[in-house]
C-alpha positions in Angstrom: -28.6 -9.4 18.7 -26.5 -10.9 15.8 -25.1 -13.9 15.9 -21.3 -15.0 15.2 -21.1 -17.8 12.9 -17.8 -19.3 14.2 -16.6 -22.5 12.9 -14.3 -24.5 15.4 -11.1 -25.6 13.3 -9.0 -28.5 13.8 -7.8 -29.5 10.2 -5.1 -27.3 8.6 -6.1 -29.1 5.4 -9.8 -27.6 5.6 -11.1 -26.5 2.1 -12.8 -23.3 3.7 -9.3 -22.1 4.7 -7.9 -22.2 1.4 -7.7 -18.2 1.2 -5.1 -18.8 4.3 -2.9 -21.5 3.4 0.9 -20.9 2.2 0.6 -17.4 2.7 4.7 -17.3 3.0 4.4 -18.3 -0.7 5.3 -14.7 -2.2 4.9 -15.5 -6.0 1.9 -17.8 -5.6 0.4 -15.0 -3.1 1.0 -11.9 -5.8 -0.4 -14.4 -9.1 -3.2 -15.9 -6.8 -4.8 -12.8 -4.9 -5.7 -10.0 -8.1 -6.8 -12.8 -10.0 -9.5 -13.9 -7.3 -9.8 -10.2 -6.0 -8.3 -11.1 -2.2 -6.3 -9.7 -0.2 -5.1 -10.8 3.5 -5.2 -8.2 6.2 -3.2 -8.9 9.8 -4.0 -8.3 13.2 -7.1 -6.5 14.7 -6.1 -2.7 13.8 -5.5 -3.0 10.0 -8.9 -5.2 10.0 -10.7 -2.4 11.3 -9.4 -0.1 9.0 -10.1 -2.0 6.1 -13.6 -2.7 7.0 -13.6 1.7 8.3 -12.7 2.2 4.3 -15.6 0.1 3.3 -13.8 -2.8 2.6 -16.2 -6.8 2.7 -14.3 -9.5 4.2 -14.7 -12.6 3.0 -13.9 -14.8 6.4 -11.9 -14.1 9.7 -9.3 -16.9 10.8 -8.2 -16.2 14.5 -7.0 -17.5 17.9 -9.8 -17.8 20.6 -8.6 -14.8 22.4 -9.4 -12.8 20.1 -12.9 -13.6 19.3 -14.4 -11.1 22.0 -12.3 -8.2 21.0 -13.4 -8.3 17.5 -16.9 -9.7 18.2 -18.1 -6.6 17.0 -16.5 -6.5 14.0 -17.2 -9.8 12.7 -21.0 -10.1 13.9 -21.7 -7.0 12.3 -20.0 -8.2 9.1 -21.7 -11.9 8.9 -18.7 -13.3 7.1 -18.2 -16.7 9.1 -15.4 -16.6 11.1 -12.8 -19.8 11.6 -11.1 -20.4 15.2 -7.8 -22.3 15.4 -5.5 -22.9 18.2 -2.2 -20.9 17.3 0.3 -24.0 16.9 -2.9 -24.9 14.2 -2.9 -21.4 13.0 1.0 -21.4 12.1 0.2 -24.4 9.9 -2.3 -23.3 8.2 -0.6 -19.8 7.1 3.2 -21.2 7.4 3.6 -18.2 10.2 3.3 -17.7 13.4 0.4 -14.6 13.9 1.7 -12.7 16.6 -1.8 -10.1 16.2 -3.8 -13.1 16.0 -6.4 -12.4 13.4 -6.7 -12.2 9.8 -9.4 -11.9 7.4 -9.8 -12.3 3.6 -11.0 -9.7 1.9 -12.7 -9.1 -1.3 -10.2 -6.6 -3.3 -11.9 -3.6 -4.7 -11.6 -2.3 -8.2 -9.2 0.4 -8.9 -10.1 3.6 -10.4 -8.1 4.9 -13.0 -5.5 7.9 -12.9 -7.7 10.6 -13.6 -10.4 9.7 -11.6 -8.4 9.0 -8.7 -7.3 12.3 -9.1 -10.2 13.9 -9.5 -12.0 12.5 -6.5 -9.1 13.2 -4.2 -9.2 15.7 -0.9 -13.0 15.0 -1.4 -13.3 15.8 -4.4 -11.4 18.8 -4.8 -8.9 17.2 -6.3 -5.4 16.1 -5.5 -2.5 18.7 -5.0 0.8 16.2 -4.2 1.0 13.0 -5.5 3.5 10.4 -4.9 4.7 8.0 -7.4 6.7 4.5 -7.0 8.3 2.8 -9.9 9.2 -0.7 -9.5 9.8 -0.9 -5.6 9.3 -4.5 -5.0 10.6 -4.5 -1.5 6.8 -4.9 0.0 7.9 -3.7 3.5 9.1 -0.3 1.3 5.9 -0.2 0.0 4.1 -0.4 3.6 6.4 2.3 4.7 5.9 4.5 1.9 2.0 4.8 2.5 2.2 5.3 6.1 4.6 8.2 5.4 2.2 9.3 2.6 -0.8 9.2 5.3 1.2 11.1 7.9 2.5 13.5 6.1 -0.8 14.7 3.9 -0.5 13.3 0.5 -3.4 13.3 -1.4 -2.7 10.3 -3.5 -0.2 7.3 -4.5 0.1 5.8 -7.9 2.3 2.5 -8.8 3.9 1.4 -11.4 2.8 -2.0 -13.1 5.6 -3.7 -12.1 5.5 -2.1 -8.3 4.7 -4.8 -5.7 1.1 -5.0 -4.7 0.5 -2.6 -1.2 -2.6 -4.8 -0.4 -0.1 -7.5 0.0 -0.5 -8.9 3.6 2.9 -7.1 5.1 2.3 -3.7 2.7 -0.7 -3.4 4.5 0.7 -4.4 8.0 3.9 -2.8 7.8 1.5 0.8 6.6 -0.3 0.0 9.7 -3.8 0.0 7.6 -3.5 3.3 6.3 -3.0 2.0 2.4 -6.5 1.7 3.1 -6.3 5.3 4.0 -4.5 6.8 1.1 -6.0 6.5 -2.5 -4.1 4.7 -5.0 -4.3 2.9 -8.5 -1.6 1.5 -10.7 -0.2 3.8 -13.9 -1.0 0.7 -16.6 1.0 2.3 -19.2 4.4 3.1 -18.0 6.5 5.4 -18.4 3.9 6.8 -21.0 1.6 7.5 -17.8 3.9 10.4 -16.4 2.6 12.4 -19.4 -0.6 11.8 -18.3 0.3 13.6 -15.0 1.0 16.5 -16.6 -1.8 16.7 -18.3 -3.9 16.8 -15.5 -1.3 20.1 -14.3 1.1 18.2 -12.5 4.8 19.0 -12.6 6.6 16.0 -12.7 9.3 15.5 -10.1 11.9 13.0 -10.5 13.9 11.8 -7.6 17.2 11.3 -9.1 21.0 12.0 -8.7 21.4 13.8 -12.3 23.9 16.8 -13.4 21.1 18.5 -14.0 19.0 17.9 -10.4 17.9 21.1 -8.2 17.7 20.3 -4.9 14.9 19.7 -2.5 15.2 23.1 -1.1 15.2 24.4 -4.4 12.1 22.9 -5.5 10.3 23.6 -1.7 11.5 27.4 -2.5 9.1 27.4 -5.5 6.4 25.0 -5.1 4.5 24.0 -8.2 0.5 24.3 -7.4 0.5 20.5 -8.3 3.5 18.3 -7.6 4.1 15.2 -8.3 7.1 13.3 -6.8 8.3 10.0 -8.3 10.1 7.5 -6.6 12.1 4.7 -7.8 12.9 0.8 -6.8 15.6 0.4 -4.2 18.7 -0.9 -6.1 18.7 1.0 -9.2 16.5 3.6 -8.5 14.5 5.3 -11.2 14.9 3.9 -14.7 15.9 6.4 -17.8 12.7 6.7 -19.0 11.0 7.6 -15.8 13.4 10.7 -15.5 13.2 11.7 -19.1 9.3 11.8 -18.6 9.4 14.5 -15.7 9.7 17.5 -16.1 12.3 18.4 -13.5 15.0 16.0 -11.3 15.3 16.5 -7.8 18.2 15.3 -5.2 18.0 15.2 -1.5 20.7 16.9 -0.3 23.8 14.6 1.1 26.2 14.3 4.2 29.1 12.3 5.4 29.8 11.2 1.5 26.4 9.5 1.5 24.9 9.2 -2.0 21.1 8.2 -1.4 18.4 7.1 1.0 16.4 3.8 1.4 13.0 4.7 -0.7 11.5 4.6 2.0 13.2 7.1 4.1 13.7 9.3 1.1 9.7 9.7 0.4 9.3 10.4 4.3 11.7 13.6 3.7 10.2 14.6 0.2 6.8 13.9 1.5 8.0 16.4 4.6 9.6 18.8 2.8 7.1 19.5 0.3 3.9 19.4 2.9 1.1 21.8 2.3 
């Protein structure tokens, strides 16, 4: 029988929880975690997943109450696992955990575009492919890849400047399934659209253009390969996004409304355009 190797915690200034502390901290969180290859995934469920997708934790950092529900998880794992009482816990991550657990985990190395491509739907290659440029709303991001899970797309690419979906509430907000969904980052953007096509894509831009078709339109004739890109939430996609595809594509409007949060929008593209 394996052993847990839980460490008792009663110092918020411990050196081993240094993966944990100021986790609130948004811009030291996005420099700090690529750079060491951690991420921070919340509560029991999206732990599981990560570690279902093959994913090493580091260390666990919980409440004792939850030490026999995940007993399995973390024994089997042999990362040590630290217990704090919750008004310690709250210090120590600057929030209060209301799933109770979270580990560190070691980030895995991105593929690039084609391969990611390549090895989708295994290995048949992807079909639909969703693209977001620039959304920096991490909670849009979260959203995004749970619609993307649900709804059958094969892959998700970011831009370089999209916020990180291994960021602690991407991955809670996605419920664990951007562990789910394949991704990588486009490194050379706009450039990487071309790329796209390339590989047989038809580029789909979500834009309000004179020269759009709508959704229907584009559902009425489905290209063999689509791939549907998304933009941030203020300005939506830049110029050079929509010159790079090779079509633009509105969601049809009511009651004088003009567009959709990102996130709903790629829930109805994603919908719309299922295979």
């Amino acid at each position: 029988m394996t052993t847990l190797d839980v460490v008792r915690i009663d110092d918020p200034a411990d050196e081993r929880l240094a993966d944990y502390n100021s986790l609130t901290d948004v811009v030291l969180r996005s420099k700090h975690e690529p750079a060491k290859g951690l991420y921070i995934a919340e509560s029991s469920t999206v732990i599981r997943r990560a570690l279902a997708a093959g994913h090493r934790p580091r260390s666990f950092l919980m409440a004792p109450k939850w030490l026999d529900s995940m007993s399995d998880l973390v024994a089997a794992s042999g990362a040590p696992v630290y217990v704090a009482e919750e008004p310690l816990l709250k210090e120590i991550t600057g929030f209060h955990l209301h799933r109770g657990a979270l580990a560190a985990m070691h980030r895995p190395p991105l593929p690039s575009v084609h391969e990611l491509l390549a090895n989708a739907r295994g290995g048949a290659g992807a079909r639909r492919v969703a693209v977001l440029e620039d959304v920096v709303d991490h909670t849009n991001v979260g959203a995004a890849f749970r619609s993307a899970a649900a709804l059958g797309v094969d892959a998700v690419l970011v831009s370089p400047r999209c916020s990180d979906p291994l960021y602690r509430r991407s991955v809670r907000v996605s419920m664990g399934t951007v562990f789910q969904v394949p991704w990588t980052r486009v490194e050379e953007w706009p450039a990487g659209l071309h790329g796209l096509r390339e590989d047989g894509f038809t580029v789909a831009a979500l834009a309000l253009t004179d020269d759009s078709i709508t959704l229907d339109e584009l559902v009425a004739n489905p290209p063999e390969k689509l791939a549907l890109v998304l933009g941030t939430e203020g300005d939506g996609l830049t110029q050079g996004a929509v010159e790079a595809a090779d079509l633009v594509v509105r969601i049809p409007m009511a009651g004088d409304v003009d567009s959709l949060n990102v996130a709903a929008a790629s829930a109805v593209a994603f919908w719309a355009t299922r295979v």
